[in-house]
N, C-alpha and C positions, 0 to 999 in steps of 0.2 A: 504520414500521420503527424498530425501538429499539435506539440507539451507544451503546458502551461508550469512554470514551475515558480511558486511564490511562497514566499513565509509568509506563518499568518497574519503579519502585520500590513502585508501589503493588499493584503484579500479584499476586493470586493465586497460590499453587500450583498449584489447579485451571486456573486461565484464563490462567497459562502454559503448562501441559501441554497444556490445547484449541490454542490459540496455535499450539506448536509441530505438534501431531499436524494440524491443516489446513494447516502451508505442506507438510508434508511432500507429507500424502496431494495435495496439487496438481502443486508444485513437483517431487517426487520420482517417486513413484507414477505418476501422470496423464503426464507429459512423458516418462516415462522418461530421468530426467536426476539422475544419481548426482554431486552433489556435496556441501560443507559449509555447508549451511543456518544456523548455529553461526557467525556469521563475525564475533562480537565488535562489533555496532553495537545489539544490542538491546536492553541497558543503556543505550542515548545516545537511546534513545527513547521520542516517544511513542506508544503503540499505541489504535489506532480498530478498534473492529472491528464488525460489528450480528449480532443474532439472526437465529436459522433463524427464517425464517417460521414461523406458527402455533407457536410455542414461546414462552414463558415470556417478556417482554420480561426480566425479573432474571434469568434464566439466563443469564449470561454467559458461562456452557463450551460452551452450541449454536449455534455460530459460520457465519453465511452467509457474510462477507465480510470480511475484512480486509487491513490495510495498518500500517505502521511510518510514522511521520514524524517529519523531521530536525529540527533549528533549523539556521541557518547557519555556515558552515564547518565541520561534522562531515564531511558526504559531501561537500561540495562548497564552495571559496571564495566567501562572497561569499552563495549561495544557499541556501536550505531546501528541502530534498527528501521525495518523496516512494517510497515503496518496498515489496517484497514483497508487493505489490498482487493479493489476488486474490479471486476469488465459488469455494465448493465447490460439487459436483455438485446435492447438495440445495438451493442456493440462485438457481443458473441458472437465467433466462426469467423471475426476478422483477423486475427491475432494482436486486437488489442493488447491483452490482457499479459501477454507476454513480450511484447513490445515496449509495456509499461513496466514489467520489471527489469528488462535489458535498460530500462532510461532508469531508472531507480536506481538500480547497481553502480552505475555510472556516475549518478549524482554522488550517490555516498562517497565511491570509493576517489572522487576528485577532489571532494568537501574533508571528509576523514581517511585520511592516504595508508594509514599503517597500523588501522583498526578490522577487525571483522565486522561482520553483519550477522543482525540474530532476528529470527522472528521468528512468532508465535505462529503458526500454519495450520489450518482445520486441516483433521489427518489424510480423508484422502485426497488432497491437492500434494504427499508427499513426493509422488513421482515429479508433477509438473517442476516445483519447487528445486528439484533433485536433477535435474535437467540444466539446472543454473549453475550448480556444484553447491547448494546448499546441502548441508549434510546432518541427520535427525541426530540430535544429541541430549536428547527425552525421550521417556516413557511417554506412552499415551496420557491424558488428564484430559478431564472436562470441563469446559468453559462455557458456561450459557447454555447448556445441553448437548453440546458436538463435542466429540472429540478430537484434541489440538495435540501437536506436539511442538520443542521446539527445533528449531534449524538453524545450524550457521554456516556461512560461507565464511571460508579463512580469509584472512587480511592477506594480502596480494604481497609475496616477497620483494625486497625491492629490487 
C-alpha cells in the first residue's frame, strides 16, 4: 500500500480537490450528515492519505484512505491529533483504513515524540480505535448528529 504524506502547503490542486471530494463523498454523502467540512484546520495540517488499490501507487488523486494530522496545541492543548479519518467505498475490506492509522500513529509519534494522541472518534469505530491502544476518555456527545467520543493513545515512554 503506497502513502502520500504532505502538509498543506505542499498539496496539489489536483490532490486537494481528490482530498476534499472523498471527505465529502463519505462524510457527507455516505452519512447523510450535511455540515461544513471547510472548517479552517486544513491549512494547520498534515495530510496522509494511501492509494486505491490496484492504482498507480503515484496517483495520488485515487485516494483509499485518508486522515489530517495535528501537531500539538492546534486541536488540542498539550496533545497532537489525529482527524477526518476515513477508507472510501472502493477501498473497504482491504485494510486500508487501518493501515492508515498504523501510518498516522507513526507519523505523529516520529513528528511529536513525547506527546499523546487525541481524537474525536464516531462512537461505534470505539473498538476499532481501541485496538490501537487508544483509550475512551469521554462521555458520549453529539457532533453533526452521531455520537463521538473522545480517545487518547498515551505518549510512548521513553
Amino acid at each position: 500500500m503506497h502513502f502520500h504524506f504532505k502538509h498543506f502547503s505542499e498539496l496539489t490542486l489536483d490532490e486537494l480537490y481528490a482530498i476534499l471530494a472523498a471527505r465529502q463523498e463519505v462524510f457527507i454523502v455516505e452519512q447523510n450528515c450535511p455540515y461544513l467540512d471547510a472548517d479552517g484546520y486544513d491549512n494547520k495540517a498534515h495530510h496522509l492519505w494511501s492509494v486505491l488499490p490496484n492504482h498507480n501507487p503515484d496517483d495520488s488523486t485515487a485516494i483509499g484512505a485518508y486522515m489530517r494530522i495535528f501537531a500539538p496545541d492546534i486541536k488540542y492543548v498539550g496533545e497532537s491529533s489525529l482527524g477526518r479519518i476515513i477508507s472510501t467505498a472502493k477501498a473497504r475490506g482491504t485494510g486500508a483504513g487501518r493501515r492508515l492509522v498504523q501510518e498516522g500513529i507513526a507519523h505523529c509519534q516520529r513528528m511529536y515524540p513525547h506527546v499523546s494522541i487525541r481524537i474525536g472518534a464516531q462512537q461505534y469505530l470505539e473498538q476499532f480505535y481501541g485496538s490501537f491502544g487508544f483509550v475512551t476518555v469521554s462521555e458520549p456527545y453529539m457532533e453533526d448528529g452521531i455520537p463521538h467520543i473522545e480517545m487518547v493513545l498515551a505518549r510512548p515512554t521513553p
